[in-house]
N, C-alpha and C positions, 0 to 999 in steps of 0.2 A: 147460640154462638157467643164466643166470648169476644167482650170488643178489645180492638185494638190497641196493645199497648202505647200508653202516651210517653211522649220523650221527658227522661228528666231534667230539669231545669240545672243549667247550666251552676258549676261550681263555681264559688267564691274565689278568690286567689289570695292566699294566706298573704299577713303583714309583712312576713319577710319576701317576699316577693315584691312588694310595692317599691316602686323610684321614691326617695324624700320628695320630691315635686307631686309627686299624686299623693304620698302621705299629708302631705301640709294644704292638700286641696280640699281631701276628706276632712281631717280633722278643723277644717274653716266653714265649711258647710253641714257638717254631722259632729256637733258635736255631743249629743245625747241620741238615745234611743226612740226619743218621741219628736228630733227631727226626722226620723224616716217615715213616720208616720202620718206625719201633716203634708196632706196636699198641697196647702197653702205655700209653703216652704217650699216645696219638689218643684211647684208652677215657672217659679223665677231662676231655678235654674236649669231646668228643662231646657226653660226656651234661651237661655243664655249659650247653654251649650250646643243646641240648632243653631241658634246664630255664627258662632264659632266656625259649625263643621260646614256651613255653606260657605261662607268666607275661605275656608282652605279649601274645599272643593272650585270654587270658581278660580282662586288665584291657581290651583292645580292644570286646571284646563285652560288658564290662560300663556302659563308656562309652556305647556306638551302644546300651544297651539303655534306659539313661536318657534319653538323648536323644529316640529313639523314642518311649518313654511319656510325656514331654512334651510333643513337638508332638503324642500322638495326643490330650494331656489339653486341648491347645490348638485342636485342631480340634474335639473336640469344644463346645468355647466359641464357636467361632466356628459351629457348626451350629447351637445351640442359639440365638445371636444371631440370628444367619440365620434361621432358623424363627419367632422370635417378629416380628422385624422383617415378614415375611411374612403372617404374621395380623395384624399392624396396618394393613398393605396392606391384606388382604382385607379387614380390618371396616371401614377405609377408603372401599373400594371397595361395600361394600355399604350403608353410612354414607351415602354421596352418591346411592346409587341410588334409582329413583321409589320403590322399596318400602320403601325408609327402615331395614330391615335393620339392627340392630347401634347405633342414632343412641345408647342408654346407653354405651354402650361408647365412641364418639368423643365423649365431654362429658365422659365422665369423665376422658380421658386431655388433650382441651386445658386443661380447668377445673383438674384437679388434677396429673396427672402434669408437662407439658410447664414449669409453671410449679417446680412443685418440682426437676424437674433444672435451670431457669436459675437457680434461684437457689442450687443448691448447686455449681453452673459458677462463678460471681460471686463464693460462697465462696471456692473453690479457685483462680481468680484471685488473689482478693485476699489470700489467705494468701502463694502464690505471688512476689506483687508487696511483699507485707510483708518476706519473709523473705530477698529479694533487696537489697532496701533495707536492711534490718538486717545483711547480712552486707558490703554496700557500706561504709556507715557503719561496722561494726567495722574494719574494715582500713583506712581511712581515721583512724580516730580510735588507732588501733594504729600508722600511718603518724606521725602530729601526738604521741604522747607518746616515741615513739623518739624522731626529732628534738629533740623540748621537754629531756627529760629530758637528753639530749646536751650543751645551751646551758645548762640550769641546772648542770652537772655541774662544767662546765669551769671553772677557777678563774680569777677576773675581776679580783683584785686590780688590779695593774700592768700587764691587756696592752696598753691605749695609751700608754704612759710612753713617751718619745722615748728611750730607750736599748731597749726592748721591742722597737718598732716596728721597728728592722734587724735583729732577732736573728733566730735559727729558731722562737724563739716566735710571731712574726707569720703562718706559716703555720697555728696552730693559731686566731688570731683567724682567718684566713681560711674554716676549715674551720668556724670556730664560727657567722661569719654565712652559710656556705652553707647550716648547719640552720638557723638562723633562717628564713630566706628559704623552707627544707621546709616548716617546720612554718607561715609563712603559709600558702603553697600549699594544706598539707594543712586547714587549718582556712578557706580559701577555698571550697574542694572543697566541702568539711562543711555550708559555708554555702548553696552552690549545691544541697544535696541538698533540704537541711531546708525552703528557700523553697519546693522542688515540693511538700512532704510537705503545709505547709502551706496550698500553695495547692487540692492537688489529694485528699490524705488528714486533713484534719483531725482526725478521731477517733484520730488515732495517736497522742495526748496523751502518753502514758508512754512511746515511743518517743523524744519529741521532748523531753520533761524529762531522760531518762536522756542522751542525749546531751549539752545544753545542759549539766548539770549535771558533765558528763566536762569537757568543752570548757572551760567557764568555771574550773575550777579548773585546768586547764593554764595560762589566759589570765593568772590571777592570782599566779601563778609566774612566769609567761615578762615580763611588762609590766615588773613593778619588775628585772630579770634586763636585759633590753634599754634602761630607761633609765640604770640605771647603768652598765652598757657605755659610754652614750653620754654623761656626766656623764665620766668616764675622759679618753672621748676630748678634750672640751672642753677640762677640764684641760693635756689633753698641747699643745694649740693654742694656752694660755696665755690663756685665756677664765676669769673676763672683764678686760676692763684695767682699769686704773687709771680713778676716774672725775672726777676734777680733774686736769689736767696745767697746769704753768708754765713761760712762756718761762724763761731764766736771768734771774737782775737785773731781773723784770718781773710787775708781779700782773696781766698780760693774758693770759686764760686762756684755752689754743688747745684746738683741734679734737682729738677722741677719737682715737686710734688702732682701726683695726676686723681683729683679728684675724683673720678670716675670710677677707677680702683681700686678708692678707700670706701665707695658707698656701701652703706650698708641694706639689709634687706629688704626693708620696705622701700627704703628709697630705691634702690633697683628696680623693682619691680615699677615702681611709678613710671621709673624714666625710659624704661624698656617699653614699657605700653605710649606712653608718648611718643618716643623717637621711631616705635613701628606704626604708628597712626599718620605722622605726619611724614614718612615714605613713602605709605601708599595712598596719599594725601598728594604729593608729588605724582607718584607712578601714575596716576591718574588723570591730572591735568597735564602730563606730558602725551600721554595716549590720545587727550582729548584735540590738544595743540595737533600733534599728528594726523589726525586726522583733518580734522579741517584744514591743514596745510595740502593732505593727498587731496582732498576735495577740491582745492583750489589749482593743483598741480605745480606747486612750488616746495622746491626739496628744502629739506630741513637739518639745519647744522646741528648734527649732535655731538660734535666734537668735545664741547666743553663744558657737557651738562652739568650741573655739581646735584650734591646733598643735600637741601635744606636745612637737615638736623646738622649738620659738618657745619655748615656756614656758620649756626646759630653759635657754632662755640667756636669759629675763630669771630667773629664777630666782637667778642669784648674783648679780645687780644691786642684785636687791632686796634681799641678806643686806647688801651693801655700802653702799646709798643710806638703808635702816633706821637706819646709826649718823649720819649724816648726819643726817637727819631729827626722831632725837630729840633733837637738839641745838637744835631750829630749831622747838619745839610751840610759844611765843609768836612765830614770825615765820615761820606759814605759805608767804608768799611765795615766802621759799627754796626751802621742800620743790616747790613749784611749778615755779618756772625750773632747778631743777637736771633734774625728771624731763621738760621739755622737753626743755632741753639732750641729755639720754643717748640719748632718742628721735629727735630729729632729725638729731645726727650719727652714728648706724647706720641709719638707715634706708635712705638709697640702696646701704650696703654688703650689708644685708638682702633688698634687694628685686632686685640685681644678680645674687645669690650664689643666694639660695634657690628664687627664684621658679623659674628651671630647674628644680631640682630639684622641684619640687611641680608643675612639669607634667611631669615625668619619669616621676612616681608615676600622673600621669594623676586628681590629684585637682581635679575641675572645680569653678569656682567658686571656688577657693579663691583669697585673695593673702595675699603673705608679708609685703607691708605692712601689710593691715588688721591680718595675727595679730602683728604684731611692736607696734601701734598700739595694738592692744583689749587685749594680755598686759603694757603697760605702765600705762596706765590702771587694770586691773584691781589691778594689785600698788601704784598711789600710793593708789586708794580702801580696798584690805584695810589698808592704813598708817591712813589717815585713820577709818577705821571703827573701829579698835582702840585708839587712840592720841588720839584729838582728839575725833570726837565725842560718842563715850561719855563722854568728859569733863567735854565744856560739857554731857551731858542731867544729867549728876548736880549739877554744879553749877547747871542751871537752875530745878531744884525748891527750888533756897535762894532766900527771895524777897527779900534785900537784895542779892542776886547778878545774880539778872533785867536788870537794864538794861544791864550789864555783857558778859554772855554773848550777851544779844540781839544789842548791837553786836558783838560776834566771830565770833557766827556769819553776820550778814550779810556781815562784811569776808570772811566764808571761803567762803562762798556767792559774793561776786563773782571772790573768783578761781577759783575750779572753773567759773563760766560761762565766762571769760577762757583759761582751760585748756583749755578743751573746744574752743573757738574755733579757739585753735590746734592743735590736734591733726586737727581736721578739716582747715584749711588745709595740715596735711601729708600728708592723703589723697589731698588735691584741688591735689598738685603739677605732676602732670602734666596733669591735666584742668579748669585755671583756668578757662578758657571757658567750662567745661560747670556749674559749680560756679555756684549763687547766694548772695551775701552772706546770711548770717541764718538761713539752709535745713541742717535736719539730716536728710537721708533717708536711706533704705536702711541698710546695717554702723553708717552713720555713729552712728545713733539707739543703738547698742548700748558704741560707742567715748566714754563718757560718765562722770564719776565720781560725778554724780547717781546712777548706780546702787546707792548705797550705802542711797538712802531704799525701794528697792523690796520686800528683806525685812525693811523696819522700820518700821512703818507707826507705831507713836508715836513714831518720830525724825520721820516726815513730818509729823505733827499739831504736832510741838511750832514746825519749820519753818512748818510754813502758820501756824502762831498769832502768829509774830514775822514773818514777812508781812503781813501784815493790820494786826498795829499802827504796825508803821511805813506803809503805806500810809493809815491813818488819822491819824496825824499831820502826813502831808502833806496831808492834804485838808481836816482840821478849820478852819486859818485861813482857807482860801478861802467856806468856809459861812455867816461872818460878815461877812463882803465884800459887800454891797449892791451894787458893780458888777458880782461874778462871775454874777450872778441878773439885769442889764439886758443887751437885746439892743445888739448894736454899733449904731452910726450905718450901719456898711458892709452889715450886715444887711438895714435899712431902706432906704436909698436905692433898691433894686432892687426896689422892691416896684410898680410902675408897670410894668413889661415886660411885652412880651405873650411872651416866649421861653419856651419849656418846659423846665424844671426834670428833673434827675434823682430830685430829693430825696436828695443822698448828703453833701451836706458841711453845715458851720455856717451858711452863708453861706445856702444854698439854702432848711434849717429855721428859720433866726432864732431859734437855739439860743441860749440863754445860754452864754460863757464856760463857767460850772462842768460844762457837758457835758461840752465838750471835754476839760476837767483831770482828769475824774472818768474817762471813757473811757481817759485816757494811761495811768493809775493800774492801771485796771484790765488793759491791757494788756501793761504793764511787769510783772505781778505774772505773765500767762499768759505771757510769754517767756523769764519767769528758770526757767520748769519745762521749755521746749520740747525739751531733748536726755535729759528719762527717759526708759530704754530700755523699761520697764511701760507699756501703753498706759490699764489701770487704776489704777498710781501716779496716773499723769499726768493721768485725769481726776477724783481724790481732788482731789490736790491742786487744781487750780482748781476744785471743790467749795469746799473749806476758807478758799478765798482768797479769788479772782476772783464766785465764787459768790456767799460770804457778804457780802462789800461790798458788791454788787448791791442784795440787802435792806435794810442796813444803807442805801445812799442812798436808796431807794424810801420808808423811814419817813422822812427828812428831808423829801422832795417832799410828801407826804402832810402833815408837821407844818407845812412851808410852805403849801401851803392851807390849811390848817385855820386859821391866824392871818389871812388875807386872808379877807377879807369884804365880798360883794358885794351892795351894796344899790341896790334898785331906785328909791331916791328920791335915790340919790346923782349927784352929776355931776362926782364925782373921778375921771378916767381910772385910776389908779396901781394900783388893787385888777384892773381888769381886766388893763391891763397885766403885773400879776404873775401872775396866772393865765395867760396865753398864752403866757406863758416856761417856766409850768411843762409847760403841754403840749407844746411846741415840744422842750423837753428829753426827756421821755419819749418823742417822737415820733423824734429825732435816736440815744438808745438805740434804741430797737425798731430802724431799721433798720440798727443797727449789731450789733448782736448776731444779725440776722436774716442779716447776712453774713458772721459769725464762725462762724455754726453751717451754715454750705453750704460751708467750708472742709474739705477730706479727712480731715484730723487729729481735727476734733471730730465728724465723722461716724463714723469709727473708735472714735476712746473713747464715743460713745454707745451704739455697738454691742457693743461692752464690755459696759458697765454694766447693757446690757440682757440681755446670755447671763450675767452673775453675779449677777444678782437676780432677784424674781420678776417676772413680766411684769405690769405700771399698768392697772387695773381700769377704768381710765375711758377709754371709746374715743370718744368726741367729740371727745377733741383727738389732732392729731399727734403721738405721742411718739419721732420719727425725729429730732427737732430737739435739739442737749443743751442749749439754756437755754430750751427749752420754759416753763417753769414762772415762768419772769421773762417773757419776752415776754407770756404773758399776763397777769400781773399788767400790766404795762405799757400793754397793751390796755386793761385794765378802767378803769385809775385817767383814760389818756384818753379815754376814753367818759365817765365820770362827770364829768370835768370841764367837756368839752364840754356834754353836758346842763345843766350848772347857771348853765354862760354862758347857753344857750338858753333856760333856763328863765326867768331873771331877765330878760331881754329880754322875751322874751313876755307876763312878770305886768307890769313896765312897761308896756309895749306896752296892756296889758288895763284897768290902772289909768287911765292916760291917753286911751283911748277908749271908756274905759264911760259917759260924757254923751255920746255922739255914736249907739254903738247902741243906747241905751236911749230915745233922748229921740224918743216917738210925733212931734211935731212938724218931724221933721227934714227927711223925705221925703213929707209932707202937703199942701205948701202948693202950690195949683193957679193958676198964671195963664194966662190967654187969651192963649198963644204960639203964634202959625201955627208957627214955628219957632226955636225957643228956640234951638238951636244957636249959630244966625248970628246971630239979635236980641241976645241975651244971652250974655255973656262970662260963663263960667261958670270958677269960682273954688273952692278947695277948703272945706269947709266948716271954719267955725269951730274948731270940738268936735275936728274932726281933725286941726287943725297941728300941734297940739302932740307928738301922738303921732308923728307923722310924723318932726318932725324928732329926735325923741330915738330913733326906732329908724335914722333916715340918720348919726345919731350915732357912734350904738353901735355901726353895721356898720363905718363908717370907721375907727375907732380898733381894733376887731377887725382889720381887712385889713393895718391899718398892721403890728402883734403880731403875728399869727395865722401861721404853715405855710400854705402855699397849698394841700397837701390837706385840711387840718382846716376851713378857711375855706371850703373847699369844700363839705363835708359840713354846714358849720354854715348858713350862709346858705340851703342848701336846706331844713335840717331846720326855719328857722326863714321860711321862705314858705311850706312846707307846714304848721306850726304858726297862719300868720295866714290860713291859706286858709280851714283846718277852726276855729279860732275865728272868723273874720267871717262864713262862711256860717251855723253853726249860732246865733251871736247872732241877724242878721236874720231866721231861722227863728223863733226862742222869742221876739223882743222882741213880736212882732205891732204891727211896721210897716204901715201902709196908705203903698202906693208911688203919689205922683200922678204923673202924665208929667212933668211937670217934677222930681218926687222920681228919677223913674227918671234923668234925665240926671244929675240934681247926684249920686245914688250912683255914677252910671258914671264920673263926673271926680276923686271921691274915689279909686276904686279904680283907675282911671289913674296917678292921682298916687304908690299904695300902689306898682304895678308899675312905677312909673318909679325908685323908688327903686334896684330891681335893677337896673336896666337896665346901668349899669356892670361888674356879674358874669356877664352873660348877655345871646346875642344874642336871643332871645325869653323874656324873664322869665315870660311870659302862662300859658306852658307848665307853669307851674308851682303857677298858682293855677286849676285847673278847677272847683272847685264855684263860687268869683265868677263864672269866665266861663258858669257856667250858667245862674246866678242871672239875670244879667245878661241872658241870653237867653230864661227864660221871663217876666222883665220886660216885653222887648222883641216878645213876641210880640200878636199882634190879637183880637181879643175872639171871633171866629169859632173860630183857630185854640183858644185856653183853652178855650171850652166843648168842641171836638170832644175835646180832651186829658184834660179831665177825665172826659167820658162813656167814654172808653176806658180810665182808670185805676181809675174806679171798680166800672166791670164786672169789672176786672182780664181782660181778655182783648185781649191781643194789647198790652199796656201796654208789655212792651218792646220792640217792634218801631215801636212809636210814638215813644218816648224817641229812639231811634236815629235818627231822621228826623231830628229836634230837633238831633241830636247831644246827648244827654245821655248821660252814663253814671255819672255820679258819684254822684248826688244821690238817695237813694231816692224812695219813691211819696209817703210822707208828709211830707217834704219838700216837694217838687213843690205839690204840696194846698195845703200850708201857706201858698206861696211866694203861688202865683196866686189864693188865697182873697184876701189883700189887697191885689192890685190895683185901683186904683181906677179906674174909666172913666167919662170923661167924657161927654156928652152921649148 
């Protein structure tokens, strides 16, 4: 046999195969031929490398032993889960079975268990969600002081000085506003966090203070850091110019130079990354402001927000037009037209130049006209506020000074109207069309130097108080005017028309003159306030003014009746006449103050005045209206008056036909007339002309004077006044009516309704208890008694009346009425 092949010994592994680390092990231990060879040599490393590979063998199995016993410590957890999750099953399943099995066990764990792990789930969320937010916010807020601290660090001296700006110093401005621009971002970021935090984690209070309070002190570093930056660059642009410039050999003084619009390229660009850095430098701490103002739930005026970048450049206008100014405290005017002047010629350079850039910024709503409009206004009223008015108030508490100051302040009141005027008209350059004369809406209402009375509220008192008396000096000589108190001729002549009236002018009410003068007065006083940007200044002040005059005429009108005196034996027109004037005028007020208060403006300031005081305990009347309180005064005084015309008529009327219902023989006398009507021409009775013609009198010379509403209401009030006095005379006189009494009282009371008849197409309508009267006169001696048998039973009495057509006249009446009829044969 042959023996069995033996295995060959394993193959070497070529040197390109070796790691350098096994290469450099070999070549340290072999480095000839005849170290392979010596035992002696192989012994010590033999056992080096035994040593070696038990060493990794043991830490091998120390490794895999660890391991082991944690996933068996894990499996075990996971058996243990397993198993219990299994008996919740089974008590589950025995829980829902008929036998009801285990039911304490599933209460206990939905009742108590299931709810206690959502809500420590909810925990561990919200810690989770907290702590993710908090470490967002640090590195964010770690992000915004790197940056910050970078722009404050940088020395800001000279870097836009026009020898700076080419040097290699310009690239460190560059690098300075690219943090700028970080640390927006990064306080953008900051901003977008904390709106969720607040919208959606409120209770995170001391999160969102510890923040705010980082933030905000970076903010108050970096703001005065970024506008002096751009205060620099200004400078370097040669901002601001000169602001009187002169031809040569000529005091005709030309147009501004506008630096802005001579820059050149680099500079532009400089100033354009400035002035949009510190917009949304702004946009941003107004965002920020906003919010924590919704946080706190207090609203936020943004009426008069400005520009930063705007301010910065009326800012040295104003150090400049200041020495101007105080050269010119006795000659207002100037300070006036010069701060036109500066405004109007920058403005198209301002609104050409900037407005890009502020939609560049993407700030909506914004123009760079109004901010250039409202930042100059603002800086002539901070002048005027500091410098002039505080002046005339101290001077106006000297009271040989008063008439003095009074007129100063008006002269300086007319031009801040006059100023305002125009400043509007340069709002409204491009949109003349759209713009109405007289009208201050929207920015405009805020572009105003009235704003000076809004946190001054005893400069406003002291203004409304010199208001008011020059407005009563204009008015006191017309009060003595006997013809400002007579209506026109033009008034009168239209009183014969059947046309319908609107009742809205002089002509229409038969207003006296002093209406109309007293109205202008009073409206000229509410238009010298119309551009306070306060809608509660604004309704102060015509409180103070337009208000108190109001009363102030109402006690004239009042003192003026009270001297006219209307007597019932008199047959002088002139008392009544003056009384009709006086209604007429209070009638011509009402509804003109009733159309002053459905204007927006006074619905706005009422609405004011009612969210700043407490709300008017008397709910009878309207108090949506703001001269609520005068209109009805105005009401009352013409109701009173009216009644007392009514009334003096009526005791007239009463006087002069008391022989006629009293006198028993008047409606007594019986003749044997088949038919009185046609035999006899029946005539009005004696007793009654008189009265007659003194009330066809008095309506005429009323009609002639009177408002065709009031004349209205009066003639009715006073037919239904002689309706219910002549019926209930005839009742109480105990008249016996003969058939011939019944006709001659039917011609009388004819004659009474004919009087109307000019006022009205059936007068008749008006006097129902006569036309009753007249009717149970007229009824048959059959018809009375069944009338009576049925009223005295009282059953079915008014269903009887109604046949009749009575409804007026009660049951004892009625009795009364037909007891003394008398029947003949």
């Amino acid at each position: 046999m042959e023996p069995p092949p033996s295995h060959p010994l394993p193959r070497l592994p070529s040197t390109a195969d070796l790691t350098p680390q096994h290469a450099a092990f070999l070549d340290q231990h072999f480095r000839t031929k005849r170290d392979l060879s010596r035992e002696s040599s192989n012994l010590p490393l033999s056992s080096s490398l035994w040593q070696q590979c038990s060493e990794l063998e043991s830490r091998l199995l120390q490794y895999l032993t660890k391991r082991t016993i944690s996933w068996i410590s894990r499996s075990f957890s996971v058996r243990s889960s397993l198993q219990q999750l299994s008996l919740a099953l089974q008590s589950l399943s025995l829980c829902t079975s008929p036998q009801g099995i285990g039911s304490k066990r599933f209460r206990w764990v939905l009742s108590e268990e299931i709810p206690r792990l959502a809500n420590e789930m909810n925990r561990i969320e919200s810690l989770r969600c907290y702590l993710e937010t908090a470490v967002q916010l640090e590195a964010l807020v770690g992000d915004l002081e790197d940056a910050a601290l970078f722009v404050i660090a940088c020395h800001t001296g000279n870097m836009f000085s026009s020898k700076l700006l080419i040097s290699p110093i310009s690239e460190d401005a560059a690098t300075k506003h690219d943090k700028l621009l970080q640390a927006i971002k990064a306080m953008s970021d900051i901003e977008e966090v904390l709106v969720g935090v607040v919208k959606f984690h409120p209770q995170w209070h001391c999160l969102l203070k510890s923040v705010d309070t980082r933030v905000d002190k970076i903010l108050s570093a970096l703001r005065p850091q970024a506008l002096a930056d751009h205060r620099a660059l200004l400078i370097s642009l040669g901002w601001p110019p000169k602001l009187i410039s002169l031809k040569n050999g000529s005091d005709h003084i030309t147009s501004l130079p506008n630096p802005l619009i001579l820059m050149q390229e680099d500079k532009r660009r400089n100033y354009s990354q400035s002035f949009i850095a510190l917009c949304a430098l702004q946009h941003l701490q107004n965002r920020r402001e906003e919010r924590q103002l919704n946080s706190n739930l207090i609203k936020r005026d943004t009426q008069n927000i400005q520009l930063w970048a705007i301010d910065e450049l009326v800012s040295p206008i104003a150090s400049r037009m200041e020495c101007h100014f105080t050269k010119w405290s006795e000659q207002p005017e100037y300070m006036f037209a010069l701060a036109y002047k500066v405004t109007r010629d920058f403005i198209s350079g301002i609104d050409d130049v900037l407005q890009p850039l502020i939609d560049k910024a993407r700030l909506i709503s914004c123009s760079a006209k109004d901010a250039w409009v409202s930042a100059m206004v603002q800086m002539l009223s901070g002048f005027l506020e500091k410098k002039v008015f505080r002046f005339l108030t101290e001077r106006y508490k000297v009271k040989h000074l008063k008439p003095d100051v009074s007129s100063s302040w008006l002269h300086l009141v007319d031009l801040i109207i006059a100023f305002d005027k125009k400043m509007q008209s340069l709002l409204n350059l491009d949109t003349c069309f759209l713009a109405v004369p007289g009208s201050f809406e929207g920015l405009s209402r805020g572009v105003s130097v009235l704003s000076i009375f809004c946190n001054r509220p005893d400069w406003l008192k002291v203004w409304a108080k010199i208001e008011f008396k020059n407005a009563w000096k204009k008015l006191k000589p017309e009060l003595i005017e006997e013809k400002a108190w007579i209506t026109s001729k033009k008034c009168i002549s239209g009183i014969d028309t059947e046309q319908e009236f609107l009742l809205l002018t002089v002509e229409d009410l038969k207003a006296p003159p002093i209406a109309e003068f007293f109205l202008k007065i009073i409206w000229e006083m509410i238009e010298r306030c119309q551009t306070m940007p306060s809608s509660l200044s604004h309704a102060q002040f015509i409180r103070f003014t337009a208000g108190r005059f109001l009363w102030y005429f109402f006690k004239q009108l009042l003192f003026r009746f009270k001297a006219t005196e209307l007597c019932i034996d008199s047959s002088d027109d002139v008392a009544i006449v003056r009384v009709c004037g006086l209604i007429n005028a209070a009638r011509y007020i009402w509804i003109k103050l009733q159309e002053w208060s459905d204007v927006a403006d006074f619905l706005e300031m009422k609405i004011v005045e009612n969210d700043s005081s407490k709300p008017t305990q008397d709910d009878t009347m309207d108090n949506d209206c703001f001269f609520d309180e005068e209109i009805r005064s105005l009401s009352e005084m013409e109701t009173n008056w009216l009644m007392e015309i009514i009334a003096v008529v009526l005791r007239q009327f009463e006087m002069l036909s008391w022989k006629y219902v009293q006198n028993n023989d008047s409606f007594e006398d019986d003749q044997d007339y088949t038919n009185p009507v046609e035999d006899v021409d029946l005539v009005v009775s004696n007793d009654f002309v008189e009265a007659l013609d003194a009330l066809d009198s008095w309506l005429h010379t009323v009609k002639i004077s009177l408002n065709k509403k009031d004349f209205l209401d009066l003639w009715r009030s006073i037919a239904e006044g002689l309706d219910h006095y002549i019926s209930c005379s005839i009742v109480r006189s105990e008249n016996w009516f003969s058939k011939m009494g019944v006709y001659q009282f039917e011609a009388d009371m004819q004659a009474l309704i004919f009087i109307f008849q000019p006022y009205c197409a059936r007068p008749q309508a008006f006097f129902p208890c006569i036309n009753e009267i007249l009717k149970l006169l007229k009824l048959k001696k059959e018809e009375v008694k069944l009338m009576q048998t049925f009223l005295s039973n009282n059953q079915n009495g008014s269903e009887c009346l109604h046949l009749y057509g009575i409804y007026h006249l009660s049951v004892n009446q009625i009795l009364q009425v037909l007891r003394y009829k008398i029947w003949v044969g």
